[in-house]
C-alpha positions as CSV (number, residue, x, y, z in Angstrom):
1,X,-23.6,7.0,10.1
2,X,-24.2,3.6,10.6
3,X,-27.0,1.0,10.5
4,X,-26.6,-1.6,13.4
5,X,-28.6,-4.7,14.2
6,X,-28.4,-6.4,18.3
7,X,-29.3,-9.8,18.2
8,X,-30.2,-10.5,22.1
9,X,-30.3,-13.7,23.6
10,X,-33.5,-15.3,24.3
11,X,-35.1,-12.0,23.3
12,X,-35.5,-9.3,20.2
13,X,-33.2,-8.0,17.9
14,X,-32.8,-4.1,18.4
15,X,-32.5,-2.2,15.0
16,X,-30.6,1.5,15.0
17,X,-29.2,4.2,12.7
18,X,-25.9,5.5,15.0
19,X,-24.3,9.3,13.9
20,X,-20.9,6.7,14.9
21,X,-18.2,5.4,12.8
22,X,-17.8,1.8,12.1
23,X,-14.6,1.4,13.5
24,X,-14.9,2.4,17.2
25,X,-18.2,1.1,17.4
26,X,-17.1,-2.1,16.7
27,X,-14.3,-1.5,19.2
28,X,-16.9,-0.6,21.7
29,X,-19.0,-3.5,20.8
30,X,-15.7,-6.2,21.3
31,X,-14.8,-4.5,24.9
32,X,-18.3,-4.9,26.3
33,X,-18.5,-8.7,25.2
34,X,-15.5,-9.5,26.4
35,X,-15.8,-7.3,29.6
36,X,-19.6,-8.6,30.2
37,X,-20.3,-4.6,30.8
38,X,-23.6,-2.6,29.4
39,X,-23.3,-1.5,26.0
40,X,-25.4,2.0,25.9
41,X,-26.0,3.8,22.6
42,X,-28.3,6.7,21.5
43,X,-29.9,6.6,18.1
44,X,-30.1,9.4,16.1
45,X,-33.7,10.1,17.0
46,X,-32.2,10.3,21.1
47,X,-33.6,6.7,22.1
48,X,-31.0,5.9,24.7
49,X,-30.8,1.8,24.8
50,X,-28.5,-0.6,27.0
51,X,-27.8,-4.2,26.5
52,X,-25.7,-6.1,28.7
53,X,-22.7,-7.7,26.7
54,X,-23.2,-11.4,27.9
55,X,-26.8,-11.2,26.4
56,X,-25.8,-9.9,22.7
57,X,-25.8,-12.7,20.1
58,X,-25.2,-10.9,17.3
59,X,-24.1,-7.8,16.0
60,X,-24.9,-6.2,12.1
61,X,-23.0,-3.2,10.9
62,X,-23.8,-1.7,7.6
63,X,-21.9,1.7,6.6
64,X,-24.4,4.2,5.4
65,X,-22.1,7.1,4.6
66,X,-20.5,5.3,1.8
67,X,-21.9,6.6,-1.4
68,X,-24.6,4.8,-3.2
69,X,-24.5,4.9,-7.2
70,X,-28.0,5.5,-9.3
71,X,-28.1,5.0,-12.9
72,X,-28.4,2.8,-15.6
73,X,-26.2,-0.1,-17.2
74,X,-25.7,0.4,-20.6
């Protein structure tokens, strides 16, 4: 799962939890940029979005499934 952050152009910023891996979304996210195609995803809640590739400003891609520690520091 990942968190993901669209920075549009001239508009919002779209924030999303994805059931994707980092890897191919980022992948997705390079040919729709350079392509100037629509980049559609579908959160994990079934919100379907699109953004055209020449709008996106920005992308940010944080990792959830990696394990968080809790605890104390001696």
């Amino acid at each position: 799962m990942i968190d993901v952050k669209i920075g549009i152009a001239e508009a919002k910023e779209l924030t999303l939890e994805l059931d994707e891996e980092l890897e191919p979304f980022s992948k997705q996210i390079d040919l729709v940029i350079q392509d100037g195609t629509m980049l559609w995803v579908t959160d994990r809640k079934g919100k379907t979005v699109g953004v055209h590739g020449s709008r996106i400003a920005y992308v940010e891609v944080v990792s959830t499934t990696t394990t968080r520690k809790v605890g104390f520091a001696p």
